[in-house]
N, C-alpha and C positions, 0 to 999 in steps of 0.2 A: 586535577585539583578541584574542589569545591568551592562552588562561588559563596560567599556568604550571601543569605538570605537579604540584609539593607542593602545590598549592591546587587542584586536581585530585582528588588522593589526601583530600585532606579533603572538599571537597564532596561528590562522588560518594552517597561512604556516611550522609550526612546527608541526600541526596535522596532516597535508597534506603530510611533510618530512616522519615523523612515520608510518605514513599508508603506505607511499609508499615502505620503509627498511624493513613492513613486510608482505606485499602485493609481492611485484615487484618477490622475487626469485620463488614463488609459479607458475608464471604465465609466463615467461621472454618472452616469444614467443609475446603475445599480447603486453605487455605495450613496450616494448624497439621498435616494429614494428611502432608502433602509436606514441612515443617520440622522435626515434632514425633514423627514415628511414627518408629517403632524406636529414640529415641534420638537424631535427628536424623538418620537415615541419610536420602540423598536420590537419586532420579532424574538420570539424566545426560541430555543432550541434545548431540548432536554439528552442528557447525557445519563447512561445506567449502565454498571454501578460504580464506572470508574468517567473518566473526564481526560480529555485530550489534552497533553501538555503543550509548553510554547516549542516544542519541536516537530510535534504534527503538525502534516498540512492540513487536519480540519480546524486546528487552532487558528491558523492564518484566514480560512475560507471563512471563518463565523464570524471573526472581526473584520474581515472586510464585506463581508454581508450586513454586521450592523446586527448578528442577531446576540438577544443577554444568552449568559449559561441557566440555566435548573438544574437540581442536583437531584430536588426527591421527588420520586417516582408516583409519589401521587399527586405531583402538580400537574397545571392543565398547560399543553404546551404546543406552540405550530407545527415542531418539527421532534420527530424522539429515534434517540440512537444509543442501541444498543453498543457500548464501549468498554470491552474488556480486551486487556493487556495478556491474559493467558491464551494457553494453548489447545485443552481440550476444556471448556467448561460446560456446565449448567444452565437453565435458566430456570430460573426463582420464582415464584410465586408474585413477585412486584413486576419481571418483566411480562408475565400473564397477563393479569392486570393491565399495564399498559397499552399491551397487541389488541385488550377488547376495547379500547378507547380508540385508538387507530391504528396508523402501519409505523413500525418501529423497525427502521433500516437495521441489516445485519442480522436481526434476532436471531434468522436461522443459519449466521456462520460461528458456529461450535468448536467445531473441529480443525484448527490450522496445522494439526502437527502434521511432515513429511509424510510419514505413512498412511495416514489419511488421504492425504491432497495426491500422492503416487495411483491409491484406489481411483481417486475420482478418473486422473488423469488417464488409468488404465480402459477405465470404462469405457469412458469417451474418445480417446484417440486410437485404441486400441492398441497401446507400446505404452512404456515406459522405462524409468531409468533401475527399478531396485533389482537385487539382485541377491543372492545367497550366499553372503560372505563365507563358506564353509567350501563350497562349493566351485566358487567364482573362477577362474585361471585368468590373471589378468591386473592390470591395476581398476583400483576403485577408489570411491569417493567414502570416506567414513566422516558424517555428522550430528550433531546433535537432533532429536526427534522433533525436539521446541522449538520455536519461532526465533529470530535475530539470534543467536549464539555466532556464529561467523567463526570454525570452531572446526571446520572441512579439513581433513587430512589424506592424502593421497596416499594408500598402503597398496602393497603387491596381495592379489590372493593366492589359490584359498588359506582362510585364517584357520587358526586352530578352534574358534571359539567368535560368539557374538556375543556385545553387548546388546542388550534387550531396549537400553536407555538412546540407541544411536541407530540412525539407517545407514544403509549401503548401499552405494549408488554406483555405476559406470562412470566413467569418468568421460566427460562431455567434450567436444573439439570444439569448444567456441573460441577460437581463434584467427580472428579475420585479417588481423597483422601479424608478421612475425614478432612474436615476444608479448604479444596483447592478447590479453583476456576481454570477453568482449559480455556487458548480464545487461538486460535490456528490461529496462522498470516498465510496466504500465499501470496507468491509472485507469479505475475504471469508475465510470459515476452512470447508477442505475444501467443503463443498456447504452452507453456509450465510452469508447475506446478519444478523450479528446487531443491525447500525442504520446508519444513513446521520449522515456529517457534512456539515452544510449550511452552508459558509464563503464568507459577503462580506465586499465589498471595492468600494471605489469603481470606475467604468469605466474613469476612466482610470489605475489600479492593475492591472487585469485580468490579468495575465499574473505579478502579484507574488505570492510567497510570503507576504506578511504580509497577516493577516486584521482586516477589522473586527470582524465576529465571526464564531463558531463556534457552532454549538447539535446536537446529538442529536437525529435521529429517528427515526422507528420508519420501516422499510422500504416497508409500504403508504401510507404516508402522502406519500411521493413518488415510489414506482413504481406500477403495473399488478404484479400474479402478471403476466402472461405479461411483463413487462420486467423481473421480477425473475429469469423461466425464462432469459430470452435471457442475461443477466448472467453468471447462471452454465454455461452453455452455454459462453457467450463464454471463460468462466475456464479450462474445461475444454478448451475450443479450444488456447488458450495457454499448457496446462501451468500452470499457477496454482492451486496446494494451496493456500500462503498469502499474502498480501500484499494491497495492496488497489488502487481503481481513480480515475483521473480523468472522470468524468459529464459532460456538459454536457446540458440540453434546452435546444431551443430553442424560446422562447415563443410566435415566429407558425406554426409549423411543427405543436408537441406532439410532433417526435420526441428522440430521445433518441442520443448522441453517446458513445462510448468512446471516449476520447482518450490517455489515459496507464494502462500499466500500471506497478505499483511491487512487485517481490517482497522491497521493501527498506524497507517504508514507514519513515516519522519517524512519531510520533504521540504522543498525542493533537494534534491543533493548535494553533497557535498561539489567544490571547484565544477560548479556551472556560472556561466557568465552571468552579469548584473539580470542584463536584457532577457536572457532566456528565465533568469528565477520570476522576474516581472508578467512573461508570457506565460508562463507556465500556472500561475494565479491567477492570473486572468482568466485563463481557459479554466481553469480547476471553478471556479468562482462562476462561469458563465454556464459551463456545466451543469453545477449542483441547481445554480438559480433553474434550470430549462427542464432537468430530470424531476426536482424535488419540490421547490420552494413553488414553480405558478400549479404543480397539481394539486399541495396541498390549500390553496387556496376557495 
């Protein structure tokens, strides 16, 4: 259902009030310095050519950094990011422009779609999950090429026929419970890994956006250091300053699966606890400040 836009204008800033009464005492050093110093003067951050809604977690990070939005690309700004919602795109002649002003997070992530991110993943790990649906004997994973579709269909192969619009995958054993599917979020800010979201969901939801639950963890606790190195390897492969990743391990295997990149993520997730969306901000927010905000200074 669509919200109407005046009930819009009211929410928003009520969510924004909330976050911040439970946000703000966690942290008071950052957000009161970025709200409160000189009077309220604040930090800009510039977005090109689109701009992060109130469901991204960079939406959340910029307002509790305190820093304004810009929109055109020839203003002058602290921080500039490259923010598009497609899957293979361009870059224009404004975000040129920009890169020779300074560094413009993202610029060089282009390419999100599957079979792109499969190449990188090939490269570097030396495996991966596609496969030659003509060919295949077996089940497989059939999904959309483009980014967030959630649109995964489990078929037997070989098929008669590919679509050109969809990859085909193996179909992964990430299942650590009986009857649980197990996709393991990471956030990744510049060259740091600062916690893993560990979201189930029943099997045959698997491919669903909504979560049973969500919980925080700390990064060793579900990678190897060297699969924390390959990660961000991986990130740097694909141009990925900020945004975060889709994981899978698989459990009779013990390898480990890049599947989605997102330079647009939504976040915190869905059914995670109060506490953990609160920590999970915080670190997102402590991050960026550490990676992004004291180097551009």
């Amino acid at each position: 259902m669509m919200i109407p836009k005046p009930i819009k204008r009211v929410l928003l800033p009520a969510y924004l009030f909330m976050l911040y009464l439970k946000t703000a005492p966690r942290y008071k050093k950052i957000f009161y310095r970025n709200f409160l110093r000189n009077g309220g003067s604040r930090r800009s951050i510039l977005f090109y050519p689109q701009a992060p809604n109130h469901g991204n977690a960079m939406f959340k990070v910029r307002h509790l950094l305190g820093y304004k939005v810009l929109r055109n690309p020839k203003q002058t700004a602290d921080l500039m990011i490259h923010w598009n919602y497609g899957s293979d795109v361009q870059i224009d002649e404004s975000l040129r422009n920009m890169a020779e002003r300074g560094r413009v997070l993202n610029i060089n992530c282009t390419n999100i779609t599957k079979t792109h991110t499969g190449r990188v993943h090939q490269e570097l790990f030396g495996y991966s999950l596609e496969v030659d649906p003509t060919t295949y004997t077996g089940k497989m994973v059939r999904k959309s090429n483009g980014n967030a579709a959630h649109d995964g269909v489990v078929l037997q192969g070989p098929l008669a026929d590919m679509d050109p619009a969809y990859v085909y995958q193996r179909v992964v054993k990430n299942e650590p419970l009986p009857g649980m599917a197990e996709d393991l979020r990471v956030p990744v800010v510049g060259n740091t890994i600062p916690f893993v979201y560990r979201k189930l969901r029943p099997m045959h939801m698997r491919f669903s956006a909504v979560n049973s639950s969500t919980e925080l963890l700390e990064p060793l606790s579900v990678f190897t250091e060297e699969e924390l190195t390959m990660i961000v390897d991986f990130c740097q492969a694909h141009g990925l300053d900020f945004g975060e990743l889709d994981v899978l391990r698989d459990y009779d295997e013990g390898k480990i699966y890049l599947i989605d990149v997102s330079p647009t993520p939504n976040g915190p997730p869905n059914h995670i606890s109060d506490e953990d969306h609160v920590e999970a901000l915080r670190r997102l927010v402590m991050a960026f400040e550490r990676e992004f905000v004291s180097q551009s200074k």
